[in-house]
Backbone as JSON, one array per atom type, in Angstrom:
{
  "sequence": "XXXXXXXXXXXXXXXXXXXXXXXXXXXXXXXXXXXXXXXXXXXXXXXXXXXXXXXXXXXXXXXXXXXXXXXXXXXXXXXXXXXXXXXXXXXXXXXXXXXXXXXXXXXXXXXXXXXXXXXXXXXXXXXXXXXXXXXXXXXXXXXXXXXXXXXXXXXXXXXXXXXXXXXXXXXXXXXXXXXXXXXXXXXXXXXXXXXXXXXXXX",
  "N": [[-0.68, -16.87, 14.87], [-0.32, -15.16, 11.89], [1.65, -15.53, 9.05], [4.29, -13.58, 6.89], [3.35, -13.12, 3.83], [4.13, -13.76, 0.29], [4.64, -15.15, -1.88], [3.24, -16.01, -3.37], [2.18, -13.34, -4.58], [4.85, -12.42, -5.54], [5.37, -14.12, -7.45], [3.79, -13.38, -9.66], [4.92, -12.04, -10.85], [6.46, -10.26, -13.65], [9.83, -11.23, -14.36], [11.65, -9.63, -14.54], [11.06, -7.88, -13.34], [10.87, -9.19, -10.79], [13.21, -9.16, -10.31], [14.31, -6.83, -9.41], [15.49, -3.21, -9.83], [18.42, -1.59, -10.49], [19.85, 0.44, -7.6], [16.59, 0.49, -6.09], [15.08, -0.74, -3.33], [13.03, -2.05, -3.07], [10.88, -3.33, -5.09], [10.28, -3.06, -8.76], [7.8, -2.2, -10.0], [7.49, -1.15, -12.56], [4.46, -0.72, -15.33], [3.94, -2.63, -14.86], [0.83, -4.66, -14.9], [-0.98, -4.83, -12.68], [-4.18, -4.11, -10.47], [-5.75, -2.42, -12.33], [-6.84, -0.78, -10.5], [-9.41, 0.79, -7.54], [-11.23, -1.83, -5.92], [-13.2, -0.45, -4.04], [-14.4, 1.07, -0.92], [-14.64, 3.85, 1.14], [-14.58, 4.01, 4.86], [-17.08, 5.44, 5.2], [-18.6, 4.49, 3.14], [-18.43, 5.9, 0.62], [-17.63, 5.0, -3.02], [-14.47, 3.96, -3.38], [-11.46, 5.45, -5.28], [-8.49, 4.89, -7.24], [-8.01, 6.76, -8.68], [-8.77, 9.25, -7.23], [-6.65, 10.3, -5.94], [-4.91, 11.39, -7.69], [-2.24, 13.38, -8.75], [-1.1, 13.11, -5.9], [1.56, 10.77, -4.45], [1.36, 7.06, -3.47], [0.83, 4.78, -1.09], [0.02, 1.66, -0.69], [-1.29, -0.7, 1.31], [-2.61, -3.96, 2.44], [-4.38, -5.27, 4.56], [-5.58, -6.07, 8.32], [-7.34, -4.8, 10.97], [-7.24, -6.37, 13.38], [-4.83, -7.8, 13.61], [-2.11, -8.42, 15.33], [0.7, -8.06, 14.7], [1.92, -7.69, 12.01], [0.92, -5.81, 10.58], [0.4, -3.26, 12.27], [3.07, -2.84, 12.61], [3.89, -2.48, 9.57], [2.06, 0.04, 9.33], [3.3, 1.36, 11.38], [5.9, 1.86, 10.25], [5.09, 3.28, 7.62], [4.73, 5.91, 8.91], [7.07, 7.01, 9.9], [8.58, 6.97, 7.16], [6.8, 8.86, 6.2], [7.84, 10.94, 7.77], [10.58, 10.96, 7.58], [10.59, 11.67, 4.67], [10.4, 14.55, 4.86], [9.04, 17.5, 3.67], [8.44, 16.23, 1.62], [6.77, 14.27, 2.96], [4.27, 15.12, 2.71], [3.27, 14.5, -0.29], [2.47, 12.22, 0.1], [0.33, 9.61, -0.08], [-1.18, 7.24, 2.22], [-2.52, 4.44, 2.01], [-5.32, 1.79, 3.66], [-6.12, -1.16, 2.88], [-8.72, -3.13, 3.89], [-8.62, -6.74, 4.91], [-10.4, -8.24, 6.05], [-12.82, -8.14, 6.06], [-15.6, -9.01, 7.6], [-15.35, -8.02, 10.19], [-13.84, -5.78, 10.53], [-15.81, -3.04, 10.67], [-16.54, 0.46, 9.07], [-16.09, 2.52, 11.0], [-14.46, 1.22, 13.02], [-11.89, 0.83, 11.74], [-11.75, 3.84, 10.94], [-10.78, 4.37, 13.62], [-8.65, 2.56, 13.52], [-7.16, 4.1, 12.13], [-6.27, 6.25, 12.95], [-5.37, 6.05, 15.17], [-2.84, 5.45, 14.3], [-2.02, 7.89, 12.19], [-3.73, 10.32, 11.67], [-4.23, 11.28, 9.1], [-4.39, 8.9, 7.45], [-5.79, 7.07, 5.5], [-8.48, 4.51, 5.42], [-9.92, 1.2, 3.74], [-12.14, -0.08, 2.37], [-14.42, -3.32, 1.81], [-17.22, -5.5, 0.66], [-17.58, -8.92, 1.31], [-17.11, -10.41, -1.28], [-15.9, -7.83, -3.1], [-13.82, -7.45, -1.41], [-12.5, -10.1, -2.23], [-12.15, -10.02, -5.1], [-10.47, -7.04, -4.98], [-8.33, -7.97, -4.09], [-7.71, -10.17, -5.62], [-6.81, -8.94, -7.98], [-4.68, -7.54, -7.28], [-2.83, -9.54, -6.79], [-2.94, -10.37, -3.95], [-3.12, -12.4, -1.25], [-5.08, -14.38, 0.82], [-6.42, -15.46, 3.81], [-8.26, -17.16, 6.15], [-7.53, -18.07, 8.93], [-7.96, -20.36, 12.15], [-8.04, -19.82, 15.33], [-8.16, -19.49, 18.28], [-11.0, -19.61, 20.26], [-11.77, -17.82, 17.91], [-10.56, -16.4, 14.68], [-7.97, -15.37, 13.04], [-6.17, -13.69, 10.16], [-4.25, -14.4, 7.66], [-2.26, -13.47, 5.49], [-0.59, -11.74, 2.81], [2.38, -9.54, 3.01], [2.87, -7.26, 1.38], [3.67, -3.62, 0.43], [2.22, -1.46, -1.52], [3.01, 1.11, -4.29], [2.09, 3.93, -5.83], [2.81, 5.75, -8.69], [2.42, 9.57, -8.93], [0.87, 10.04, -11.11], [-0.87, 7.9, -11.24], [0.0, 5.59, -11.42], [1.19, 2.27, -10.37], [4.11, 1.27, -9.37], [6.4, 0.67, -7.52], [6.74, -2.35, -5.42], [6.9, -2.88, -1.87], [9.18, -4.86, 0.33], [8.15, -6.08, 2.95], [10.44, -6.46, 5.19], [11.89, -4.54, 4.49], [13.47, -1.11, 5.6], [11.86, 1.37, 7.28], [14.14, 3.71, 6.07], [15.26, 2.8, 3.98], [12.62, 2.42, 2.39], [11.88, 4.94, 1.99], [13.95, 6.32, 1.12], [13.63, 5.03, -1.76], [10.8, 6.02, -2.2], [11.47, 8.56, -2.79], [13.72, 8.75, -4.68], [11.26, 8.47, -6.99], [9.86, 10.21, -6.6], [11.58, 12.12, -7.43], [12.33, 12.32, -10.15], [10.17, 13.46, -11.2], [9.95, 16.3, -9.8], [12.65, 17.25, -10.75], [12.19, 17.46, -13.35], [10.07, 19.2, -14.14], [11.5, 21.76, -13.29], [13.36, 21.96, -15.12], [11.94, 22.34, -17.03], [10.72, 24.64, -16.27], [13.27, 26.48, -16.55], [12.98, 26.28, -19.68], [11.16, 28.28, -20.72]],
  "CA": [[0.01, -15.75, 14.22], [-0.17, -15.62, 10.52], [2.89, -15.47, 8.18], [3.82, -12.53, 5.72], [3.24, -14.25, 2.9], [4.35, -12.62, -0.56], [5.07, -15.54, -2.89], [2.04, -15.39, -4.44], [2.36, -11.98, -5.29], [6.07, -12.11, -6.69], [5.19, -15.42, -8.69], [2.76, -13.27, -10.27], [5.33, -10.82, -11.38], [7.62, -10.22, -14.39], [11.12, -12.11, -14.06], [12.57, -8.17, -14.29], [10.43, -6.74, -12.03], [11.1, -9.66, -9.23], [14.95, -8.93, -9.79], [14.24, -5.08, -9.18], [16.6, -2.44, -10.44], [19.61, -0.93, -9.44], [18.54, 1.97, -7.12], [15.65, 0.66, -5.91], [15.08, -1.62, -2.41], [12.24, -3.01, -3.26], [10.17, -4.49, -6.43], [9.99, -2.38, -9.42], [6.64, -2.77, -10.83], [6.92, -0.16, -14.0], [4.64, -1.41, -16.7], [2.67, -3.57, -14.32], [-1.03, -4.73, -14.5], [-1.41, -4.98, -11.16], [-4.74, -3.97, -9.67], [-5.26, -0.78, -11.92], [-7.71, 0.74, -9.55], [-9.83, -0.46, -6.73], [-13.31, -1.92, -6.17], [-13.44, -0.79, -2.41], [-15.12, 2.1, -0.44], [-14.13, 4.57, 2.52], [-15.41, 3.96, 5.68], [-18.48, 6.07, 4.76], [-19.85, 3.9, 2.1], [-18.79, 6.32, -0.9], [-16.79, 4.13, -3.34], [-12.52, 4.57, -3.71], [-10.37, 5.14, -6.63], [-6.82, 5.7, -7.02], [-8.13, 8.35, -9.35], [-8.93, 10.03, -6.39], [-5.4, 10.54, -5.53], [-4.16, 12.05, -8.25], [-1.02, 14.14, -7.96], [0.12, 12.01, -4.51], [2.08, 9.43, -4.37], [-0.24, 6.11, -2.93], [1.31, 3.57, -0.06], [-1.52, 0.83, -0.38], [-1.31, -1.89, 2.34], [-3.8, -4.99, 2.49], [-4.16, -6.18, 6.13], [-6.8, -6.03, 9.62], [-7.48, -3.63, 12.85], [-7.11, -7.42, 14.53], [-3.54, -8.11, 13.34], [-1.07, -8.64, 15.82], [2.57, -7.65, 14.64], [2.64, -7.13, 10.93], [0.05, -4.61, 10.44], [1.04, -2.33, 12.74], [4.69, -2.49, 11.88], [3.76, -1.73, 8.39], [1.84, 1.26, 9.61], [4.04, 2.34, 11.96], [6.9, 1.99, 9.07], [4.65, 4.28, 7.01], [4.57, 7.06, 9.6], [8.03, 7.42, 9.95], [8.51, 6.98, 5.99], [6.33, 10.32, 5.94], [8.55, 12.02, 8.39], [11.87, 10.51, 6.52], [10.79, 12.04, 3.5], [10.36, 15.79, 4.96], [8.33, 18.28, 2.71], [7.86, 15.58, 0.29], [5.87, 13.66, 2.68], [2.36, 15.5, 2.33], [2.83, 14.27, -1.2], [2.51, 10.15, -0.02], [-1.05, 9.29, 0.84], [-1.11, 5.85, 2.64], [-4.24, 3.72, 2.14], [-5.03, 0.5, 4.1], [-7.38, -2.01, 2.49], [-8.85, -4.11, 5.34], [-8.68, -8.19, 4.21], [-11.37, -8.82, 7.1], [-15.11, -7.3, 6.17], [-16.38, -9.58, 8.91], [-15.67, -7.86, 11.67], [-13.3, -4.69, 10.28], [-16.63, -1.99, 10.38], [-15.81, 1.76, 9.11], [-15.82, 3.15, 12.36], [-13.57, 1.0, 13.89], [-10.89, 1.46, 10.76], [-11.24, 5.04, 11.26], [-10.25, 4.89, 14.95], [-7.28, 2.46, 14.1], [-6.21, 5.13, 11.05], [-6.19, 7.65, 13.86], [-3.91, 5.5, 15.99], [-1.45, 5.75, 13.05], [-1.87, 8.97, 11.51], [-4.95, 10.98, 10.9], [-3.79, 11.33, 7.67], [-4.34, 7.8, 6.88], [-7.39, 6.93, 4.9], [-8.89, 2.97, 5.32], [-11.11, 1.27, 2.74], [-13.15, -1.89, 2.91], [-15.55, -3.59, 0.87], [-17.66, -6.61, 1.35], [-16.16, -10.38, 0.98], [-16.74, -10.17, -3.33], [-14.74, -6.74, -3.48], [-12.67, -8.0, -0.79], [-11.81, -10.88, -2.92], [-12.06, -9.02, -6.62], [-9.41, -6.2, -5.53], [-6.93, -9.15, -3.48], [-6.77, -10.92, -6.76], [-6.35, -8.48, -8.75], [-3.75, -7.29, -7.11], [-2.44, -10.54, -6.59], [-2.73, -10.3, -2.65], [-2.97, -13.47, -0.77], [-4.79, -13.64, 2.36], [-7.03, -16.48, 4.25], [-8.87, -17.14, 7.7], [-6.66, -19.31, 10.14], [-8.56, -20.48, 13.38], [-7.3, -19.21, 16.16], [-8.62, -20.58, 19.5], [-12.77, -19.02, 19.37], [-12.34, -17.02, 16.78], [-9.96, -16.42, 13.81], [-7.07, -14.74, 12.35], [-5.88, -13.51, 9.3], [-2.5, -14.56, 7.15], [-2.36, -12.55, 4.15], [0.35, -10.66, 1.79], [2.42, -8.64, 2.97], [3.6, -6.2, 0.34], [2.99, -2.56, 0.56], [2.71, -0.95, -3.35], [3.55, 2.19, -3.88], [1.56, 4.39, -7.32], [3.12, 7.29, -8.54], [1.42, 10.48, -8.81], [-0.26, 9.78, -12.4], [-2.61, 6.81, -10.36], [0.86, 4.19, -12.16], [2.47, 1.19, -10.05], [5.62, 1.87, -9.65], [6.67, -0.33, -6.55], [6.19, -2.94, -4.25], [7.82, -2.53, -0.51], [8.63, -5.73, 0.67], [8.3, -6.17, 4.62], [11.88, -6.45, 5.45], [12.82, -3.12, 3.91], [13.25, -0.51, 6.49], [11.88, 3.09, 6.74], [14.66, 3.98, 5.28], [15.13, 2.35, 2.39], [11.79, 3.17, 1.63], [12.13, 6.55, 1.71], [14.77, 6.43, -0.29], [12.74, 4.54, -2.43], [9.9, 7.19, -2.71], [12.32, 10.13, -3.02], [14.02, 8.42, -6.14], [9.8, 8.3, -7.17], [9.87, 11.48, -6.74], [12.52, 13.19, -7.53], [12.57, 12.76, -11.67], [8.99, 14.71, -11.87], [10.77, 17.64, -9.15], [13.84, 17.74, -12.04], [11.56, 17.89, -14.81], [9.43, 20.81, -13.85], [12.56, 22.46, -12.83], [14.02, 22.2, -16.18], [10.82, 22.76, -17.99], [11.11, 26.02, -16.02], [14.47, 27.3, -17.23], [13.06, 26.78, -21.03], [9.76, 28.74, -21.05]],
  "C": [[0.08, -16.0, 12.73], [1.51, -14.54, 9.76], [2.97, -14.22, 7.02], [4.24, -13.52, 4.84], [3.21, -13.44, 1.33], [4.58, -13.61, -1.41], [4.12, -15.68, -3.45], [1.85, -14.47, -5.48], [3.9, -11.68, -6.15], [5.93, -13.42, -7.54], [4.28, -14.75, -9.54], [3.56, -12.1, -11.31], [6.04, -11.04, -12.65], [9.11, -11.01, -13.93], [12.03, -10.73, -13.73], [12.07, -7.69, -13.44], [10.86, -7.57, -10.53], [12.51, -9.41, -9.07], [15.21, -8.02, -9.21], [15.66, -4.72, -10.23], [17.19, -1.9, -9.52], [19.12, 0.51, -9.15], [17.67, 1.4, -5.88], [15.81, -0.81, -4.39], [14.24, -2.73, -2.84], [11.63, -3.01, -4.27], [9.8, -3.27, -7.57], [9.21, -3.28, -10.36], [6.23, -1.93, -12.36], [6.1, -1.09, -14.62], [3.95, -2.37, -16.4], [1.19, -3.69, -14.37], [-1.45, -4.6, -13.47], [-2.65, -4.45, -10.68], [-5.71, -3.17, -11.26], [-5.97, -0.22, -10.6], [-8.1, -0.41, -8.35], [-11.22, -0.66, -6.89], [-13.77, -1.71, -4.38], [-14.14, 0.45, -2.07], [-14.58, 2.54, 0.44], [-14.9, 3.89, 3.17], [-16.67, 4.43, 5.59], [-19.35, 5.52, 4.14], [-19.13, 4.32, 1.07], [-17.27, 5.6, -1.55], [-15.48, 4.86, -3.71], [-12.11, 4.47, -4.93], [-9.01, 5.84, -6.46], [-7.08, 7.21, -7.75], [-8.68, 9.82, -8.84], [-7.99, 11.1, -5.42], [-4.75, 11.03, -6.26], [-3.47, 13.06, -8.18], [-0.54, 14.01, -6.64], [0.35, 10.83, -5.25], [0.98, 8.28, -3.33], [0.82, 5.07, -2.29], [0.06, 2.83, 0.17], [-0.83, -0.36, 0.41], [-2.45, -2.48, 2.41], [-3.43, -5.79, 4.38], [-5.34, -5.95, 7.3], [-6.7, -5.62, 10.42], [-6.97, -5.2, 13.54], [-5.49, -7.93, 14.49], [-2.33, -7.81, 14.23], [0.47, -7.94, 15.61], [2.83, -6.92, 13.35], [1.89, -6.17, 10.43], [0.57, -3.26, 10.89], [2.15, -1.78, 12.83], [4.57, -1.93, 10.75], [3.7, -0.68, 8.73], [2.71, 2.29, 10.67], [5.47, 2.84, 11.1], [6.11, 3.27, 8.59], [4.97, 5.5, 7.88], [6.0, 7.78, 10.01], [8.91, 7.51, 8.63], [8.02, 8.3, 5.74], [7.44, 11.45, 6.56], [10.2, 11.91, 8.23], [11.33, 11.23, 5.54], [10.7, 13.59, 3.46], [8.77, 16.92, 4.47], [7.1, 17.47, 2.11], [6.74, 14.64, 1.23], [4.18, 14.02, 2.75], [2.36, 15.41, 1.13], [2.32, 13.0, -1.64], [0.89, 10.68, 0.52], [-0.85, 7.97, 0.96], [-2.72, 5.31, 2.7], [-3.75, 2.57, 2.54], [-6.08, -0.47, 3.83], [-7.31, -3.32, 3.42], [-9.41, -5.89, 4.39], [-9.83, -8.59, 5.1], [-12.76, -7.61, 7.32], [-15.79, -7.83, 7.27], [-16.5, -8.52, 9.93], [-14.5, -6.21, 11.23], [-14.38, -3.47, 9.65], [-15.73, -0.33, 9.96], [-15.7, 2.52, 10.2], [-14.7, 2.77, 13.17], [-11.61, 1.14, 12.67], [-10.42, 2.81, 10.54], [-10.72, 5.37, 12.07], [-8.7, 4.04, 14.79], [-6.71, 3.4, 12.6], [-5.5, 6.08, 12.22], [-4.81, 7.21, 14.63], [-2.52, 5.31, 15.61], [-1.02, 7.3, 13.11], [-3.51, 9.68, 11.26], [-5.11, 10.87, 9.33], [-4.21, 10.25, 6.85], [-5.79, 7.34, 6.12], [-7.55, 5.0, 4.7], [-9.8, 2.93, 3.88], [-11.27, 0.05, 3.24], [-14.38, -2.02, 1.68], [-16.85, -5.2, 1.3], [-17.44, -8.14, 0.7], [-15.82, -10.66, -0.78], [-15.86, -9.68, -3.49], [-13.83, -7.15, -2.79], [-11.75, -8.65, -1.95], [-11.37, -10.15, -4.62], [-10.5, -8.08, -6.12], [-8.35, -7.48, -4.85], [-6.19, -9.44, -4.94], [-6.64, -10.01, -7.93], [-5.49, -7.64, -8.81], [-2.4, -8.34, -6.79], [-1.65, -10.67, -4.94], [-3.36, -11.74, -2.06], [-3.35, -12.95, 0.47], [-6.27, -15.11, 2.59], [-7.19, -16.56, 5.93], [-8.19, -18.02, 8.15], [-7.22, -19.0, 11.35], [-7.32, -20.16, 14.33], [-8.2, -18.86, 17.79], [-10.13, -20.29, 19.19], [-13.06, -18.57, 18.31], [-11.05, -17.41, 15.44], [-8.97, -15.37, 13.88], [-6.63, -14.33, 11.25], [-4.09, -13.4, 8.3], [-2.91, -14.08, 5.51], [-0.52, -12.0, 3.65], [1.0, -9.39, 2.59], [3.63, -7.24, 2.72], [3.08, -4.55, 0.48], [3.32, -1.93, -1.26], [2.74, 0.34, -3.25], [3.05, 2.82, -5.81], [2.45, 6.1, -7.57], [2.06, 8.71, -8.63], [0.42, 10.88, -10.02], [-0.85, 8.47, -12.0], [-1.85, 5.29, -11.19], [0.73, 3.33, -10.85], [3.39, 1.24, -10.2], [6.56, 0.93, -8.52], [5.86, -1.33, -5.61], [7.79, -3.04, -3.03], [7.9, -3.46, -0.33], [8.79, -5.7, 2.62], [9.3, -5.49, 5.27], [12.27, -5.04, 5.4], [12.38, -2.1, 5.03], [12.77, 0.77, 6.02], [12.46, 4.06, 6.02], [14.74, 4.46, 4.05], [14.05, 2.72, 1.77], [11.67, 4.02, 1.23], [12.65, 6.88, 0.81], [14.28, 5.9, -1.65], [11.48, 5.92, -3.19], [10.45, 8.52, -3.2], [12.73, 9.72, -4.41], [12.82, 8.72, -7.18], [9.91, 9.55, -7.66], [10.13, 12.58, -7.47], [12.84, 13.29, -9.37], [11.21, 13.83, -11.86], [9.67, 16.48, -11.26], [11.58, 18.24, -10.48], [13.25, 18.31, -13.29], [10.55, 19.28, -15.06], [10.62, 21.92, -13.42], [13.33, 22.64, -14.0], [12.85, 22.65, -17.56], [10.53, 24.14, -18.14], [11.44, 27.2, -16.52], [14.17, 27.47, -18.88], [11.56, 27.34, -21.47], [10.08, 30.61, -20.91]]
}
């Protein structure tokens, strides 16, 4: 069974950003380098960018179709995170960047999106890009044997972009559907106000 493993990724952070802010559950990354974009592809082949997402909000998760416990908790977190947030959530898109090119083909990433959410869009790349977007998101993740074959212990943070293609959070495990929610709604909810007052003076 591999470990969520996140000190990597908050040793990599600001001293303000690992304290967070008041408000917020989990890791406020304003202002962060983190990643910007990615170097990965859909299942299809044709290559990903956050700048593909513009105007949603972005739930990126790093993890494997073979993953045992914390994968699928994530994703099942996400899916009830969408339906916690109401309206607002056909404005989250959730992406899941697969840490295991070996054996995580686009076909079989599309069937476990499905087992989530339709909605859900995978990416993948091959072990370079793998490694290229990990560290430059400062995701942590490594093969542990595991009786014939292997396993995977990796990072696990879910980030969260706002709807100009920023960094704006990281989720950490622990934090419940909830909290997240509440989390993304806060996200949210200053662009809602500001078009709403931009409104009243035109």
């Amino acid at each position: 069974m591999h470990r969520r493993t996140v000190l990597s990724a908050l040793a990599a952070l600001p001293l303000a950003a690992r304290a967070g802010v008041k408000g917020y559950s989990g890791i406020d990354l304003s202002g962060s380098t983190l990643g910007p974009d990615l170097h990965l592809s859909y299942s299809n082949g044709k290559p990903a960018s956050l700048k593909d997402f513009k105007g949603k909000f972005v739930l990126l998760f790093f993890g494997f179709t073979q993953c045992p416990d914390i994968c699928p908790t994530a994703l099942s977190r996400a899916v009830e995170i969408k339906r916690l947030l109401g309206a607002d959530g056909q404005r989250l898109q959730v992406l899941f960047a697969s840490v295991d090119p070996e054996r995580d083909t686009g076909p079989l990433l599309d069937a476990y999106m499905r087992a989530f959410d339709p909605g859900f869009i995978a990416l993948r790349g091959d072990a370079a890009q793998t490694a290229r977007t990990a560290g430059d998101f400062k995701i942590y993740y490594r093969k542990v044997p595991s009786g014939s074959s292997y396993t995977m212990d990796h990072t696990a943070l879910s980030y969260v972009f706002d709807d100009s293609g920023a960094i704006r959070l990281a989720l950490r495990h622990e934090q419940t559907a909830a909290q997240c929610a509440a989390d993304l709604r806060q996200l949210m909810q200053p662009k809602k106000d500001s078009n709403f007052l931009k409104g009243l003076f035109q």
